[in-house]
C-alpha positions as CSV (number, residue, x, y, z in Angstrom):
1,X,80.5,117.9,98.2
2,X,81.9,114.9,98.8
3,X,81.6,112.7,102.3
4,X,84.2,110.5,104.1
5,X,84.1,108.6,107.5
6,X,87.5,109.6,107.8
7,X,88.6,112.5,106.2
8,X,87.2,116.1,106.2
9,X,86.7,117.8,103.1
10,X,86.2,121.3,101.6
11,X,86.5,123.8,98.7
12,X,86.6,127.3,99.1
13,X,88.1,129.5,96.7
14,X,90.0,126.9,94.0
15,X,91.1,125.1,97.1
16,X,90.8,121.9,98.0
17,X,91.2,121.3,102.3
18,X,91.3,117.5,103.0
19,X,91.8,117.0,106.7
20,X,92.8,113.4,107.7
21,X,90.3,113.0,111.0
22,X,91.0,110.4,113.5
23,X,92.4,112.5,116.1
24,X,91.7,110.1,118.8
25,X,94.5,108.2,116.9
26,X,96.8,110.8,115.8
27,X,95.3,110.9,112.9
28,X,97.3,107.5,111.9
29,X,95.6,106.0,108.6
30,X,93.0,102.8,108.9
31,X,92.0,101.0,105.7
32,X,89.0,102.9,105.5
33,X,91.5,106.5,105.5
34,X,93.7,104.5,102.5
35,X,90.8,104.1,100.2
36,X,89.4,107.3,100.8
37,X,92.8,109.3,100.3
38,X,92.8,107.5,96.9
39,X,89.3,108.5,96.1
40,X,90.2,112.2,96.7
41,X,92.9,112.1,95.2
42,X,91.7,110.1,92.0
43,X,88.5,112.3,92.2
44,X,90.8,115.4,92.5
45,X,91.9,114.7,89.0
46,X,88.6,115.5,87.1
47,X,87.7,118.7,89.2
48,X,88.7,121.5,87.1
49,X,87.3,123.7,90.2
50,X,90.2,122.7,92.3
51,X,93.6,124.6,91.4
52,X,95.4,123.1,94.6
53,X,95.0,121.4,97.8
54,X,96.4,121.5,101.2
55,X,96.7,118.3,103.2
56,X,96.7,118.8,106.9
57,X,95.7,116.4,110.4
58,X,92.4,117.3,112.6
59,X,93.3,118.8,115.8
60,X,96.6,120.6,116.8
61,X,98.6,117.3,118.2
62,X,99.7,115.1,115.1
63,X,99.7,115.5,111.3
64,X,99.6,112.0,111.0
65,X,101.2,109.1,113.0
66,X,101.2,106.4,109.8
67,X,99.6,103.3,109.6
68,X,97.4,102.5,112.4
69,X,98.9,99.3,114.3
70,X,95.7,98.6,116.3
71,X,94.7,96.8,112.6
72,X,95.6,93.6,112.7
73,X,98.4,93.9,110.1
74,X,97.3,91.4,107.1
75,X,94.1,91.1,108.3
76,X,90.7,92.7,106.3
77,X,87.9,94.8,107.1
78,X,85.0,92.4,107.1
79,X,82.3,95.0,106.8
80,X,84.3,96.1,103.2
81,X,86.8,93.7,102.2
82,X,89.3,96.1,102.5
83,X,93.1,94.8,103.1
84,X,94.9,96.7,105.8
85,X,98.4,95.9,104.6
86,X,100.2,92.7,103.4
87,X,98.7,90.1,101.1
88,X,98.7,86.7,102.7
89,X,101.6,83.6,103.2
90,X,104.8,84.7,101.9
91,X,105.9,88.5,101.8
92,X,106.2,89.0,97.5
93,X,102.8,90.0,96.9
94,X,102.2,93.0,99.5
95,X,99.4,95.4,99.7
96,X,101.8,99.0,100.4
97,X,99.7,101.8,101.8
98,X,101.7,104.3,99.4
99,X,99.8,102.7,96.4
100,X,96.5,104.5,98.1
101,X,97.4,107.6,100.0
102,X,100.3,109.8,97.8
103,X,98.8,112.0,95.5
104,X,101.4,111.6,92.7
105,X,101.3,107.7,93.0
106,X,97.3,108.2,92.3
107,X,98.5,110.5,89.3
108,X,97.6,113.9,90.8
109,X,99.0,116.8,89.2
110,X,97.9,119.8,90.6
111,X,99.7,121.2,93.6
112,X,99.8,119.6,97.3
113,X,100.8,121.9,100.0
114,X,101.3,120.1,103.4
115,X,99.9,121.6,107.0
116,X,102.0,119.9,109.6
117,X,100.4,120.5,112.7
118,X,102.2,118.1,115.2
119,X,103.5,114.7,114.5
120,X,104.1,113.4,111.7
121,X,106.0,110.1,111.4
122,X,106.3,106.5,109.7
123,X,103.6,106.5,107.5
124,X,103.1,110.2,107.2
125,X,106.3,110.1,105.1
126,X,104.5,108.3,102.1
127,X,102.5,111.9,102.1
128,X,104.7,114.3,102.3
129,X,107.2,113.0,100.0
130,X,105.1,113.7,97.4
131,X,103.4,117.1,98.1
132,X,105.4,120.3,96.6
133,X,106.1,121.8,100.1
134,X,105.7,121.9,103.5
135,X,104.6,124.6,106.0
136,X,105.1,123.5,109.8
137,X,103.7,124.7,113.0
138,X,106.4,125.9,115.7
139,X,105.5,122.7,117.5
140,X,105.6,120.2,114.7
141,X,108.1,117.1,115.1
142,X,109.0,114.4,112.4
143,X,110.5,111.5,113.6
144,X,110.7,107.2,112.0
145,X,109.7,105.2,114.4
146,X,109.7,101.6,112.4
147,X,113.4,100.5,113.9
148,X,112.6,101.0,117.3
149,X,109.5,98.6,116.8
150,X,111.6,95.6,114.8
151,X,111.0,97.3,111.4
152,X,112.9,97.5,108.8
153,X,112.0,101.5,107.1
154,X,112.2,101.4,103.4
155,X,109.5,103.4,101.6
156,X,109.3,106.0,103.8
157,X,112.7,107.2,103.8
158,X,112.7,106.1,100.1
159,X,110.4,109.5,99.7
160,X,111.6,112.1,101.8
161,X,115.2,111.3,100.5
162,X,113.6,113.3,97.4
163,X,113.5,116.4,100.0
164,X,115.8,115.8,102.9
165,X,120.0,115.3,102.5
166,X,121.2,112.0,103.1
167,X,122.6,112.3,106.6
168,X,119.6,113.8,108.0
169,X,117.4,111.3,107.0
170,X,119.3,108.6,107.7
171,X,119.9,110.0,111.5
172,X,115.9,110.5,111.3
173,X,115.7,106.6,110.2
174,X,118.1,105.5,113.1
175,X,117.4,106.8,116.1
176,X,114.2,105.7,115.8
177,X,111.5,106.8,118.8
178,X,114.5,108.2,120.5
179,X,114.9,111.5,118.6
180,X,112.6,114.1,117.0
181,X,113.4,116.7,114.4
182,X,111.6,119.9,115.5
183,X,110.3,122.1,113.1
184,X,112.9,124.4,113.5
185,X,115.5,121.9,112.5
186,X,113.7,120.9,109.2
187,X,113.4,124.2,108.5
188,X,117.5,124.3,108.7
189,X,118.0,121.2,106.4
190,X,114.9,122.9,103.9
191,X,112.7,120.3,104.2
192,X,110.0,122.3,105.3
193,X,109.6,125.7,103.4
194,X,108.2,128.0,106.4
195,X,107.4,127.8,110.2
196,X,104.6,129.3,111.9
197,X,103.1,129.8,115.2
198,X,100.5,126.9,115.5
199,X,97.3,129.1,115.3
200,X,98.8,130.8,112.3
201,X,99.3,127.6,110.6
202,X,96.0,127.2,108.5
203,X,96.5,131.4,107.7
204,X,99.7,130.4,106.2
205,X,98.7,127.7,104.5
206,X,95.4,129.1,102.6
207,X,97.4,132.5,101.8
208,X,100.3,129.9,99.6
209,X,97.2,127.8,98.3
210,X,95.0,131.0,97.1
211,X,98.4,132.1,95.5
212,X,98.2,129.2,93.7
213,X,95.0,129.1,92.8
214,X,94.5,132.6,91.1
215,X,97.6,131.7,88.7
216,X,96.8,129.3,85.2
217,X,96.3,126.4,86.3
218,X,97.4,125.1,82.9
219,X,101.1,126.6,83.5
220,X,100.9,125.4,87.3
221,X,100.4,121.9,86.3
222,X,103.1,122.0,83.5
223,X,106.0,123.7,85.9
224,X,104.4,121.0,88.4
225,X,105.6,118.1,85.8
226,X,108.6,119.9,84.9
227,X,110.3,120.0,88.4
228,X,109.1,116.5,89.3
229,X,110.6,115.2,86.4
230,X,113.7,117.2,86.8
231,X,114.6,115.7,90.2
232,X,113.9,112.1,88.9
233,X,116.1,112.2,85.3
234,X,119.6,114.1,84.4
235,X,119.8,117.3,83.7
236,X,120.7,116.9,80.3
237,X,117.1,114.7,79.9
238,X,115.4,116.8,81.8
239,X,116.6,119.9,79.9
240,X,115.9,117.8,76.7
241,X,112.0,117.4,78.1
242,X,111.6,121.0,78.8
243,X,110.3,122.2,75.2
244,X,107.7,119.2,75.3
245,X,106.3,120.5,79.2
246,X,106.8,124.2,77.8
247,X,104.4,123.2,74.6
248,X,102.0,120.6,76.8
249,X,101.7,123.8,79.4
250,X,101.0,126.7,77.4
251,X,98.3,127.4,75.1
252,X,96.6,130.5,73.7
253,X,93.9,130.9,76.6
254,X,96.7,130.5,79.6
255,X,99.5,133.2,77.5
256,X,96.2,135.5,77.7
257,X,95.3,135.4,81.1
258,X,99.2,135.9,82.1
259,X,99.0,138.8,79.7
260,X,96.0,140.4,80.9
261,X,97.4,140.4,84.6
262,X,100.5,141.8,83.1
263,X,98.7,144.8,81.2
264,X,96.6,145.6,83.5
265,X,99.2,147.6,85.4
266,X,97.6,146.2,88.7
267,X,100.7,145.7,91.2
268,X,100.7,142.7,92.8
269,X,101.3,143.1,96.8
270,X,103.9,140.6,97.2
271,X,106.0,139.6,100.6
272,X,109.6,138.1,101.4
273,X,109.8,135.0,103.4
């Protein structure tokens, strides 16, 4: 099992649990937290024991806060050589944190399922734009802090206009530090797919990722490419691509399995949301 400095890891069950942990920081994302999110990630790819993974924050205040500001912004961990952000004089060559810590950036194409258990702001967005859905914790809060501090917010709202309508995340972007979209309210606008009580929230979570897991992973992976692809081209291209993700997700072993679930006459206990 792999160790990080900052990031919790575990497998149980075709699961993957990474747990950014820097609580005493809101769990907001160091240079050292960059590189490892890209190792998982990267590493995530060649697991074949991993079906999914759920992405969540340590501790029951934030998800994650973004980039951590106490980092001299520019600057470079001595110890590693590791650049925090930016890339020296002028700003044309610049180091983004979403190059290291989205999964589908780092070409991961098995199913993401965000834990929001708090905060989750700036930086956080670069994550949860490109995970497959969110489940919240009554008290979660999403909120864009980068105008209020002098900053112009680009990427960030960039990815969560892929999940959130146009007004809402442009109020979000806006008002800054002065307002915060409860759970409640994402909810409303379908930007987060259920809402839990807090101490529920990992319950919720593993019950949607074991889901996941017990299914082909083969077919998961191709519906998973499908609906991506989908929301980025036409729906005439993307209609036009669905025979090549029907034929790159199905083969002989994965119409068995699904065949052997369906023969078996075994009902399968399912609930409404």
């Amino acid at each position: 099992m792999p160790q990080y400095e900052t990031l919790l890891y575990e497998e149980e069950d075709g699961a993957a649990w990474v747990t950014m942990n820097r609580p005493e920081v809101h769990n907001a994302f160091n240079a050292r937290m960059q590189h490892e999110l890209r190792a998982v990630w990267r590493g995530l790819r060649g697991n074949d024991d991993v079906r999914v993974v759920v992405l969540t924050g340590a501790g029951d205040r934030a998800f994650s806060t973004g980039i951590d500001r106490t980092e001299t912004m520019g600057d470079q961990s001595p110890a590693r050589g590791e650049r925090v952000v930016g890339s020296g004089s002028t700003p044309f060559m610049f180091d983004d944190p979403g190059e290291n810590i989205g999964p589908k950036t780092c070409d991961l194409w098995k199913p993401v399922i965000a834990a929001v258990n708090g905060m989750a702001c700036g930086g956080a967005f670069y994550m949860l734009g490109e995970v497959e859905f969110i489940i919240a914790a009554e008290h979660a809060t999403f909120f864009d802090p980068h105008v209020t501090y002098g900053m112009t917010a680009a990427f960030e709202p960039a990815h969560m206009l892929q999940k959130m309508p146009f007004h809402e995340i442009m109020r979000l972007s806006l008002l800054g530090n002065h307002e915060r979209m409860s759970a409640r309210r994402a909810h409303e606008i379908g930007l987060v797919s259920e809402v839990v009580p807090g101490p529920d929230l990992r319950q919720a979570a593993s019950w949607a990722a074991g889901v996941i897991a017990s299914e082909p992973p083969l077919a998961v992976q191709g519906t998973l490419r499908a609906i991506w692809a989908a929301q980025e081209l036409s729906r005439a291209q993307a209609l036009a691509l669905g025979y090549a993700f029907v034929g790159l997700g199905t083969n002989q072993d994965s119409i068995a399995e699904g065949q052997a679930t369906f023969a078996s006459g075994r009902r399968i206990q399912w609930r409404v949301r």
